[in-house]
C-alpha positions in Angstrom: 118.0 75.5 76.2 117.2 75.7 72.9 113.2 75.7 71.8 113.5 72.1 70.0 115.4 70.6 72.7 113.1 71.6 75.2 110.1 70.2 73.3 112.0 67.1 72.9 112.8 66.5 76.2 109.2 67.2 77.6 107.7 65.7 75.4 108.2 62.2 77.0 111.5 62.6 79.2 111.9 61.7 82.6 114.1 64.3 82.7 111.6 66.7 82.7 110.1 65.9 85.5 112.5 67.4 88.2 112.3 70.8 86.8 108.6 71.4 86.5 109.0 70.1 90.2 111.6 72.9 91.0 109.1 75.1 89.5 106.7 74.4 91.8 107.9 74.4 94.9 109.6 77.7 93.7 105.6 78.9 93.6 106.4 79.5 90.1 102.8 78.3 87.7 102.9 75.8 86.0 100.2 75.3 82.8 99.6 71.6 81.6 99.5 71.9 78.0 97.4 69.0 76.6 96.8 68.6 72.2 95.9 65.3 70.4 99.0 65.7 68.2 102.9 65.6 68.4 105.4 68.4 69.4 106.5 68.5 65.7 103.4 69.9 64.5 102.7 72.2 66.9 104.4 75.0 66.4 101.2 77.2 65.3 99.4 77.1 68.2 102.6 77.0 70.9 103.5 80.5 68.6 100.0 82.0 69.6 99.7 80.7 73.2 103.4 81.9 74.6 102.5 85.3 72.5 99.5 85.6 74.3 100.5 85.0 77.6 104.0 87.4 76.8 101.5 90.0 76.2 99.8 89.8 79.5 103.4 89.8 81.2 104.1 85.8 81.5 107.4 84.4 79.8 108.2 80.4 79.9 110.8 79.5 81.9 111.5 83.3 83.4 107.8 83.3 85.6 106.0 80.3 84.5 106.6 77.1 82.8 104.7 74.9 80.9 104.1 70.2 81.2 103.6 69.7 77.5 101.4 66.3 76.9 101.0 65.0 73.4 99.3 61.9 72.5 100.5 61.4 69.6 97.0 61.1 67.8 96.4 58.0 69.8 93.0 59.8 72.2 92.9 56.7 74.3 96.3 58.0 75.8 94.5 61.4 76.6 92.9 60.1 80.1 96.4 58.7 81.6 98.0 62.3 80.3 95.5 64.3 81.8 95.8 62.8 85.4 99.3 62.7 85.5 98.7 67.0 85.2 96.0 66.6 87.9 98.6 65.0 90.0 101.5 67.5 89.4 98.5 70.1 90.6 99.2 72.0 87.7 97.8 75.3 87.9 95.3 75.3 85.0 95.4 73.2 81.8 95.5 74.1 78.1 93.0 72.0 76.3 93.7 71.5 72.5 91.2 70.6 71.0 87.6 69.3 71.4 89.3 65.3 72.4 91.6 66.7 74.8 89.0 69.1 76.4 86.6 66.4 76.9 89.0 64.8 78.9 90.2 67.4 80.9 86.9 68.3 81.5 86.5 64.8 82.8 89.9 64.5 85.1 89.4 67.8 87.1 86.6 70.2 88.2 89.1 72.1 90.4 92.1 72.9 87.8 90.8 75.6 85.5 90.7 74.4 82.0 91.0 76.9 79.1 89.9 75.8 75.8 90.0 76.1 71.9 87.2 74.1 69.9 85.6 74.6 66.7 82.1 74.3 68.2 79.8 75.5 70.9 80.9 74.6 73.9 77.3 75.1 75.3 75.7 72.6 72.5 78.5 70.3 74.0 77.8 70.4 77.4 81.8 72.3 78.7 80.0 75.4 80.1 76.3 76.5 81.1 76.0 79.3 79.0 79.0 81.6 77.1 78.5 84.7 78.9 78.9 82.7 82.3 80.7 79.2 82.1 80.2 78.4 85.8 82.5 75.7 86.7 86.0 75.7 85.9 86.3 76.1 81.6 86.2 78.9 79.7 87.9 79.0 76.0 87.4 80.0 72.7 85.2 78.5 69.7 86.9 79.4 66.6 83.8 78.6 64.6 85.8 76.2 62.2 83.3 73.7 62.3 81.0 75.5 60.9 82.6 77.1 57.6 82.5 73.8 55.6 79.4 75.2 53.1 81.1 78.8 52.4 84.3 77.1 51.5 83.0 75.0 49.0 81.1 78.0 47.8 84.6 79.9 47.9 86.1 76.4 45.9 84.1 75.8 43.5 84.0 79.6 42.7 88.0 79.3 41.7 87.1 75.8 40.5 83.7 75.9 38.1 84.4 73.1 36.0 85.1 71.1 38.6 82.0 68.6 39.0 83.3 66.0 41.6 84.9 67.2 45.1 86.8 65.1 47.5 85.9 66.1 51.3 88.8 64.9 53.7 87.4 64.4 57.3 88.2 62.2 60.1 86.0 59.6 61.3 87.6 60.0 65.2 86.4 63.5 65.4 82.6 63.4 66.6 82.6 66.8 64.8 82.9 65.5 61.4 79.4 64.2 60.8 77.8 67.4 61.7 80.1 69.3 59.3 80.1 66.3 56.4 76.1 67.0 56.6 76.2 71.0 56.3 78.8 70.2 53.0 76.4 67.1 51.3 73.6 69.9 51.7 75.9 72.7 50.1 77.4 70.8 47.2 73.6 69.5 46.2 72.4 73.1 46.1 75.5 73.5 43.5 75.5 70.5 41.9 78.3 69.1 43.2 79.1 64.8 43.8 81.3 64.4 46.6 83.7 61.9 47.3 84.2 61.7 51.4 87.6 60.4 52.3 88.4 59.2 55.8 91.7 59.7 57.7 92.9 58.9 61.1 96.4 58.1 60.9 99.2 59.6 58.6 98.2 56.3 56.8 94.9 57.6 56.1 96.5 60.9 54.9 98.5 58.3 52.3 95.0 57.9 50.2 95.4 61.3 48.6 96.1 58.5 45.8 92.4 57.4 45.8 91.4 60.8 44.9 93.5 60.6 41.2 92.4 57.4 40.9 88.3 58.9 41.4 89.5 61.5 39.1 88.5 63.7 42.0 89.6 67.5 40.8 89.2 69.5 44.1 89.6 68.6 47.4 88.3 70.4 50.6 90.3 69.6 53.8 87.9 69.4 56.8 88.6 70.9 60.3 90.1 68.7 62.6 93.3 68.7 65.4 94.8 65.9 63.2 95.0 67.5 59.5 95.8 70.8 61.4 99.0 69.0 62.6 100.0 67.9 59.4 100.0 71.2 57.4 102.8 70.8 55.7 102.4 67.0 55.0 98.6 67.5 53.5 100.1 70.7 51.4 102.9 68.6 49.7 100.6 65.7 48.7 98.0 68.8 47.3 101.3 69.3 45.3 102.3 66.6 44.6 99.1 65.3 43.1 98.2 68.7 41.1 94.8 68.8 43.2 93.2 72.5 43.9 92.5 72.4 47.7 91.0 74.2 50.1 91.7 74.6 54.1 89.8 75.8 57.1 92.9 77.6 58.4 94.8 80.4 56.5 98.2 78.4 58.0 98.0 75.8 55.3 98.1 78.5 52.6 101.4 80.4 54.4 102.7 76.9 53.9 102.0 76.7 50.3 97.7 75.6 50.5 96.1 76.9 47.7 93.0 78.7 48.9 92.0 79.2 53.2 88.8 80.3 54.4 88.8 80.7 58.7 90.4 81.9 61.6 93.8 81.6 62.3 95.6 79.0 64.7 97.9 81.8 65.7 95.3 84.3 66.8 92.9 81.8 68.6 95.9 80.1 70.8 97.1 84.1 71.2 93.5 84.5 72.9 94.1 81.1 74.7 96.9 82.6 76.0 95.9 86.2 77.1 93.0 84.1 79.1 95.7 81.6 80.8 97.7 84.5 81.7 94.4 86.1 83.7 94.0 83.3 85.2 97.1 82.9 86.5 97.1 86.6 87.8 93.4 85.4 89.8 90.3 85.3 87.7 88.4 82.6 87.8 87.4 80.4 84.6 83.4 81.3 85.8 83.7 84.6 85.3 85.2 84.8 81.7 82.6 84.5 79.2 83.5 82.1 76.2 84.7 84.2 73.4 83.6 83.3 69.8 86.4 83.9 67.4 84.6 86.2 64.6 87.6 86.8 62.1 87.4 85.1 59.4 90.1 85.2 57.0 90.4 84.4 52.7 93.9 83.8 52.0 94.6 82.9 48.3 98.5 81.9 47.0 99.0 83.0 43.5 101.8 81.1 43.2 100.4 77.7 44.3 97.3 78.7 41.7 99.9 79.7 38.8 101.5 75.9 39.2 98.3 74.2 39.1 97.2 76.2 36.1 94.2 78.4 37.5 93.2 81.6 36.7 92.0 83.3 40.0 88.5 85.0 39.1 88.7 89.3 40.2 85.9 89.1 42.4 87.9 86.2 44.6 90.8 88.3 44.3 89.1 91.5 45.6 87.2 89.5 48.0 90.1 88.3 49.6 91.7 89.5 53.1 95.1 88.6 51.6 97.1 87.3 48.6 100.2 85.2 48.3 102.3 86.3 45.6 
């Protein structure tokens, strides 16, 4: 079965159902995958998670297979999603996401839960402490959350004219007000007005035309699940609207961004991965310590900054872990 088909059909499909049943009274595991978002958008972290868990020896469908859930950005569907894996006795879940491990968390304190947040999970209340969870989570905080100031540093470095920034967060994510507050406090030390722009939906995404309209003339993408499934959406209306912008995940530059400061969806989910497989071989979620993602990454696309009519500064350039040409 081909990659897309598969998505498809467990995405939603009855159909699936009687094979992940097969699986498991073949004693073959199964992993509940769980993510906010839609199968189409997900290719990033699926990439890093089956990498990771092919490392440790695990390959889908050969000795393991995997109940994908997506809620299709609508988090009130997250709870009924989540039991239906509890019921299927899964044998851990795949939390993407800060949403989706909250209600994981919430379903299950038997089903080990490995995660992948932008925050501390301890700050959060998901584990006792990071070098011993307890319980039954352990994950990965990619530190996303917390990069907002340095990237507007990095922006408005490329940028210096620029005196009025858009900030695109969304208001669903209890994330964003902490990381709105660290940016207002960064672009006042700089001089900076912002403009904060609010999206939910792919609606929401839509009011990229508010930002011409304010004469806005950078934009800085916030961290969240949502914008992080729509990569390539957010990248074409950047395009489309001649706007410098700036991402929180080196993926939105390999899809034609501008300018990315943080860690990479493919390496965290790899991590994700490497955990579920040593799970699955016996380890318990209380015994591995919560890993902070420390690799940061500058990613700048020459040719994205040659259309828009930018002249990179050296020091950015030489500062940078790698460069699009």
């Amino acid at each position: 079965m081909r990659r897309r088909e598969f998505i498809k059909a467990v995405a939603g499909s009855a159909a699936a159902w009687p094979f992940a049943s097969h699986a498991q009274q073949s004693a073959i595991p199964v992993i509940g995958y769980l993510n906010l978002g839609s199968p189409e958008s997900d290719t990033p972290r699926l990439t890093g998670l089956r990498r990771g868990l092919n490392e440790i020896g695990y390959f889908e469908g050969r000795n393991f297979v995997i109940e994908y859930r997506w809620a299709g950005t609508q988090a009130d569907r997250l709870p009924a999603l989540v039991a239906d894996l509890v019921q299927r006795r899964v044998s851990l879940i795949v939390a993407a996401g800060l949403v989706p491990t909250l209600a994981a968390k919430a379903a299950t304190t038997s089903i080990p839960i490995v995660f992948s947040i932008a925050a501390d999970p301890v700050q959060l209340g998901l584990v006792a402490s990071l070098n011993r969870p307890g319980g039954n989570l352990t994950g990965f905080n990619g530190f996303a959350g917390e990069l907002g100031s340095k990237a507007l540093a990095l922006l408005h470095e490329l940028v210096p004219g620029a005196a009025m920034i858009g900030l695109l967060i969304n208001p669903a994510n209890p994330l964003s007000e902490p990381a709105t507050r660290d940016v207002l406090a960064a672009a006042a030390v700089i001089g900076l007005k912002v403009q904060i722009l609010k999206a939910s939906t792919d609606r929401g995404i839509a009011a990229f035309v508010s930002l011409v309209q304010a004469r806005t003339e950078v934009l800085l993408v916030g961290n969240d699940p949502f914008f992080n499934s729509r990569i390539e959406q957010l990248v074409a209306l950047a395009a489309r609207h001649a706007i410098p912008a700036m991402y929180l995940y080196p993926e939105f530059v390999m899809a034609g961004g501008l300018i990315g400061y943080g860690t990479s969806l493919i390496e965290n989910y790899r991590q994700v991965g490497l955990y579920s497989g040593r799970i699955l071989m016996g380890e318990k979620p209380a015994d591995l310590p919560v890993q902070q993602i420390t690799k940061i990454t500058l990613v700048i696309n020459l040719k994205t900054a040659k259309t828009l009519g930018l002249d990179v500064p050296p020091t950015l350039l030489a500062s940078a872990d790698e460069v699009i040409e």
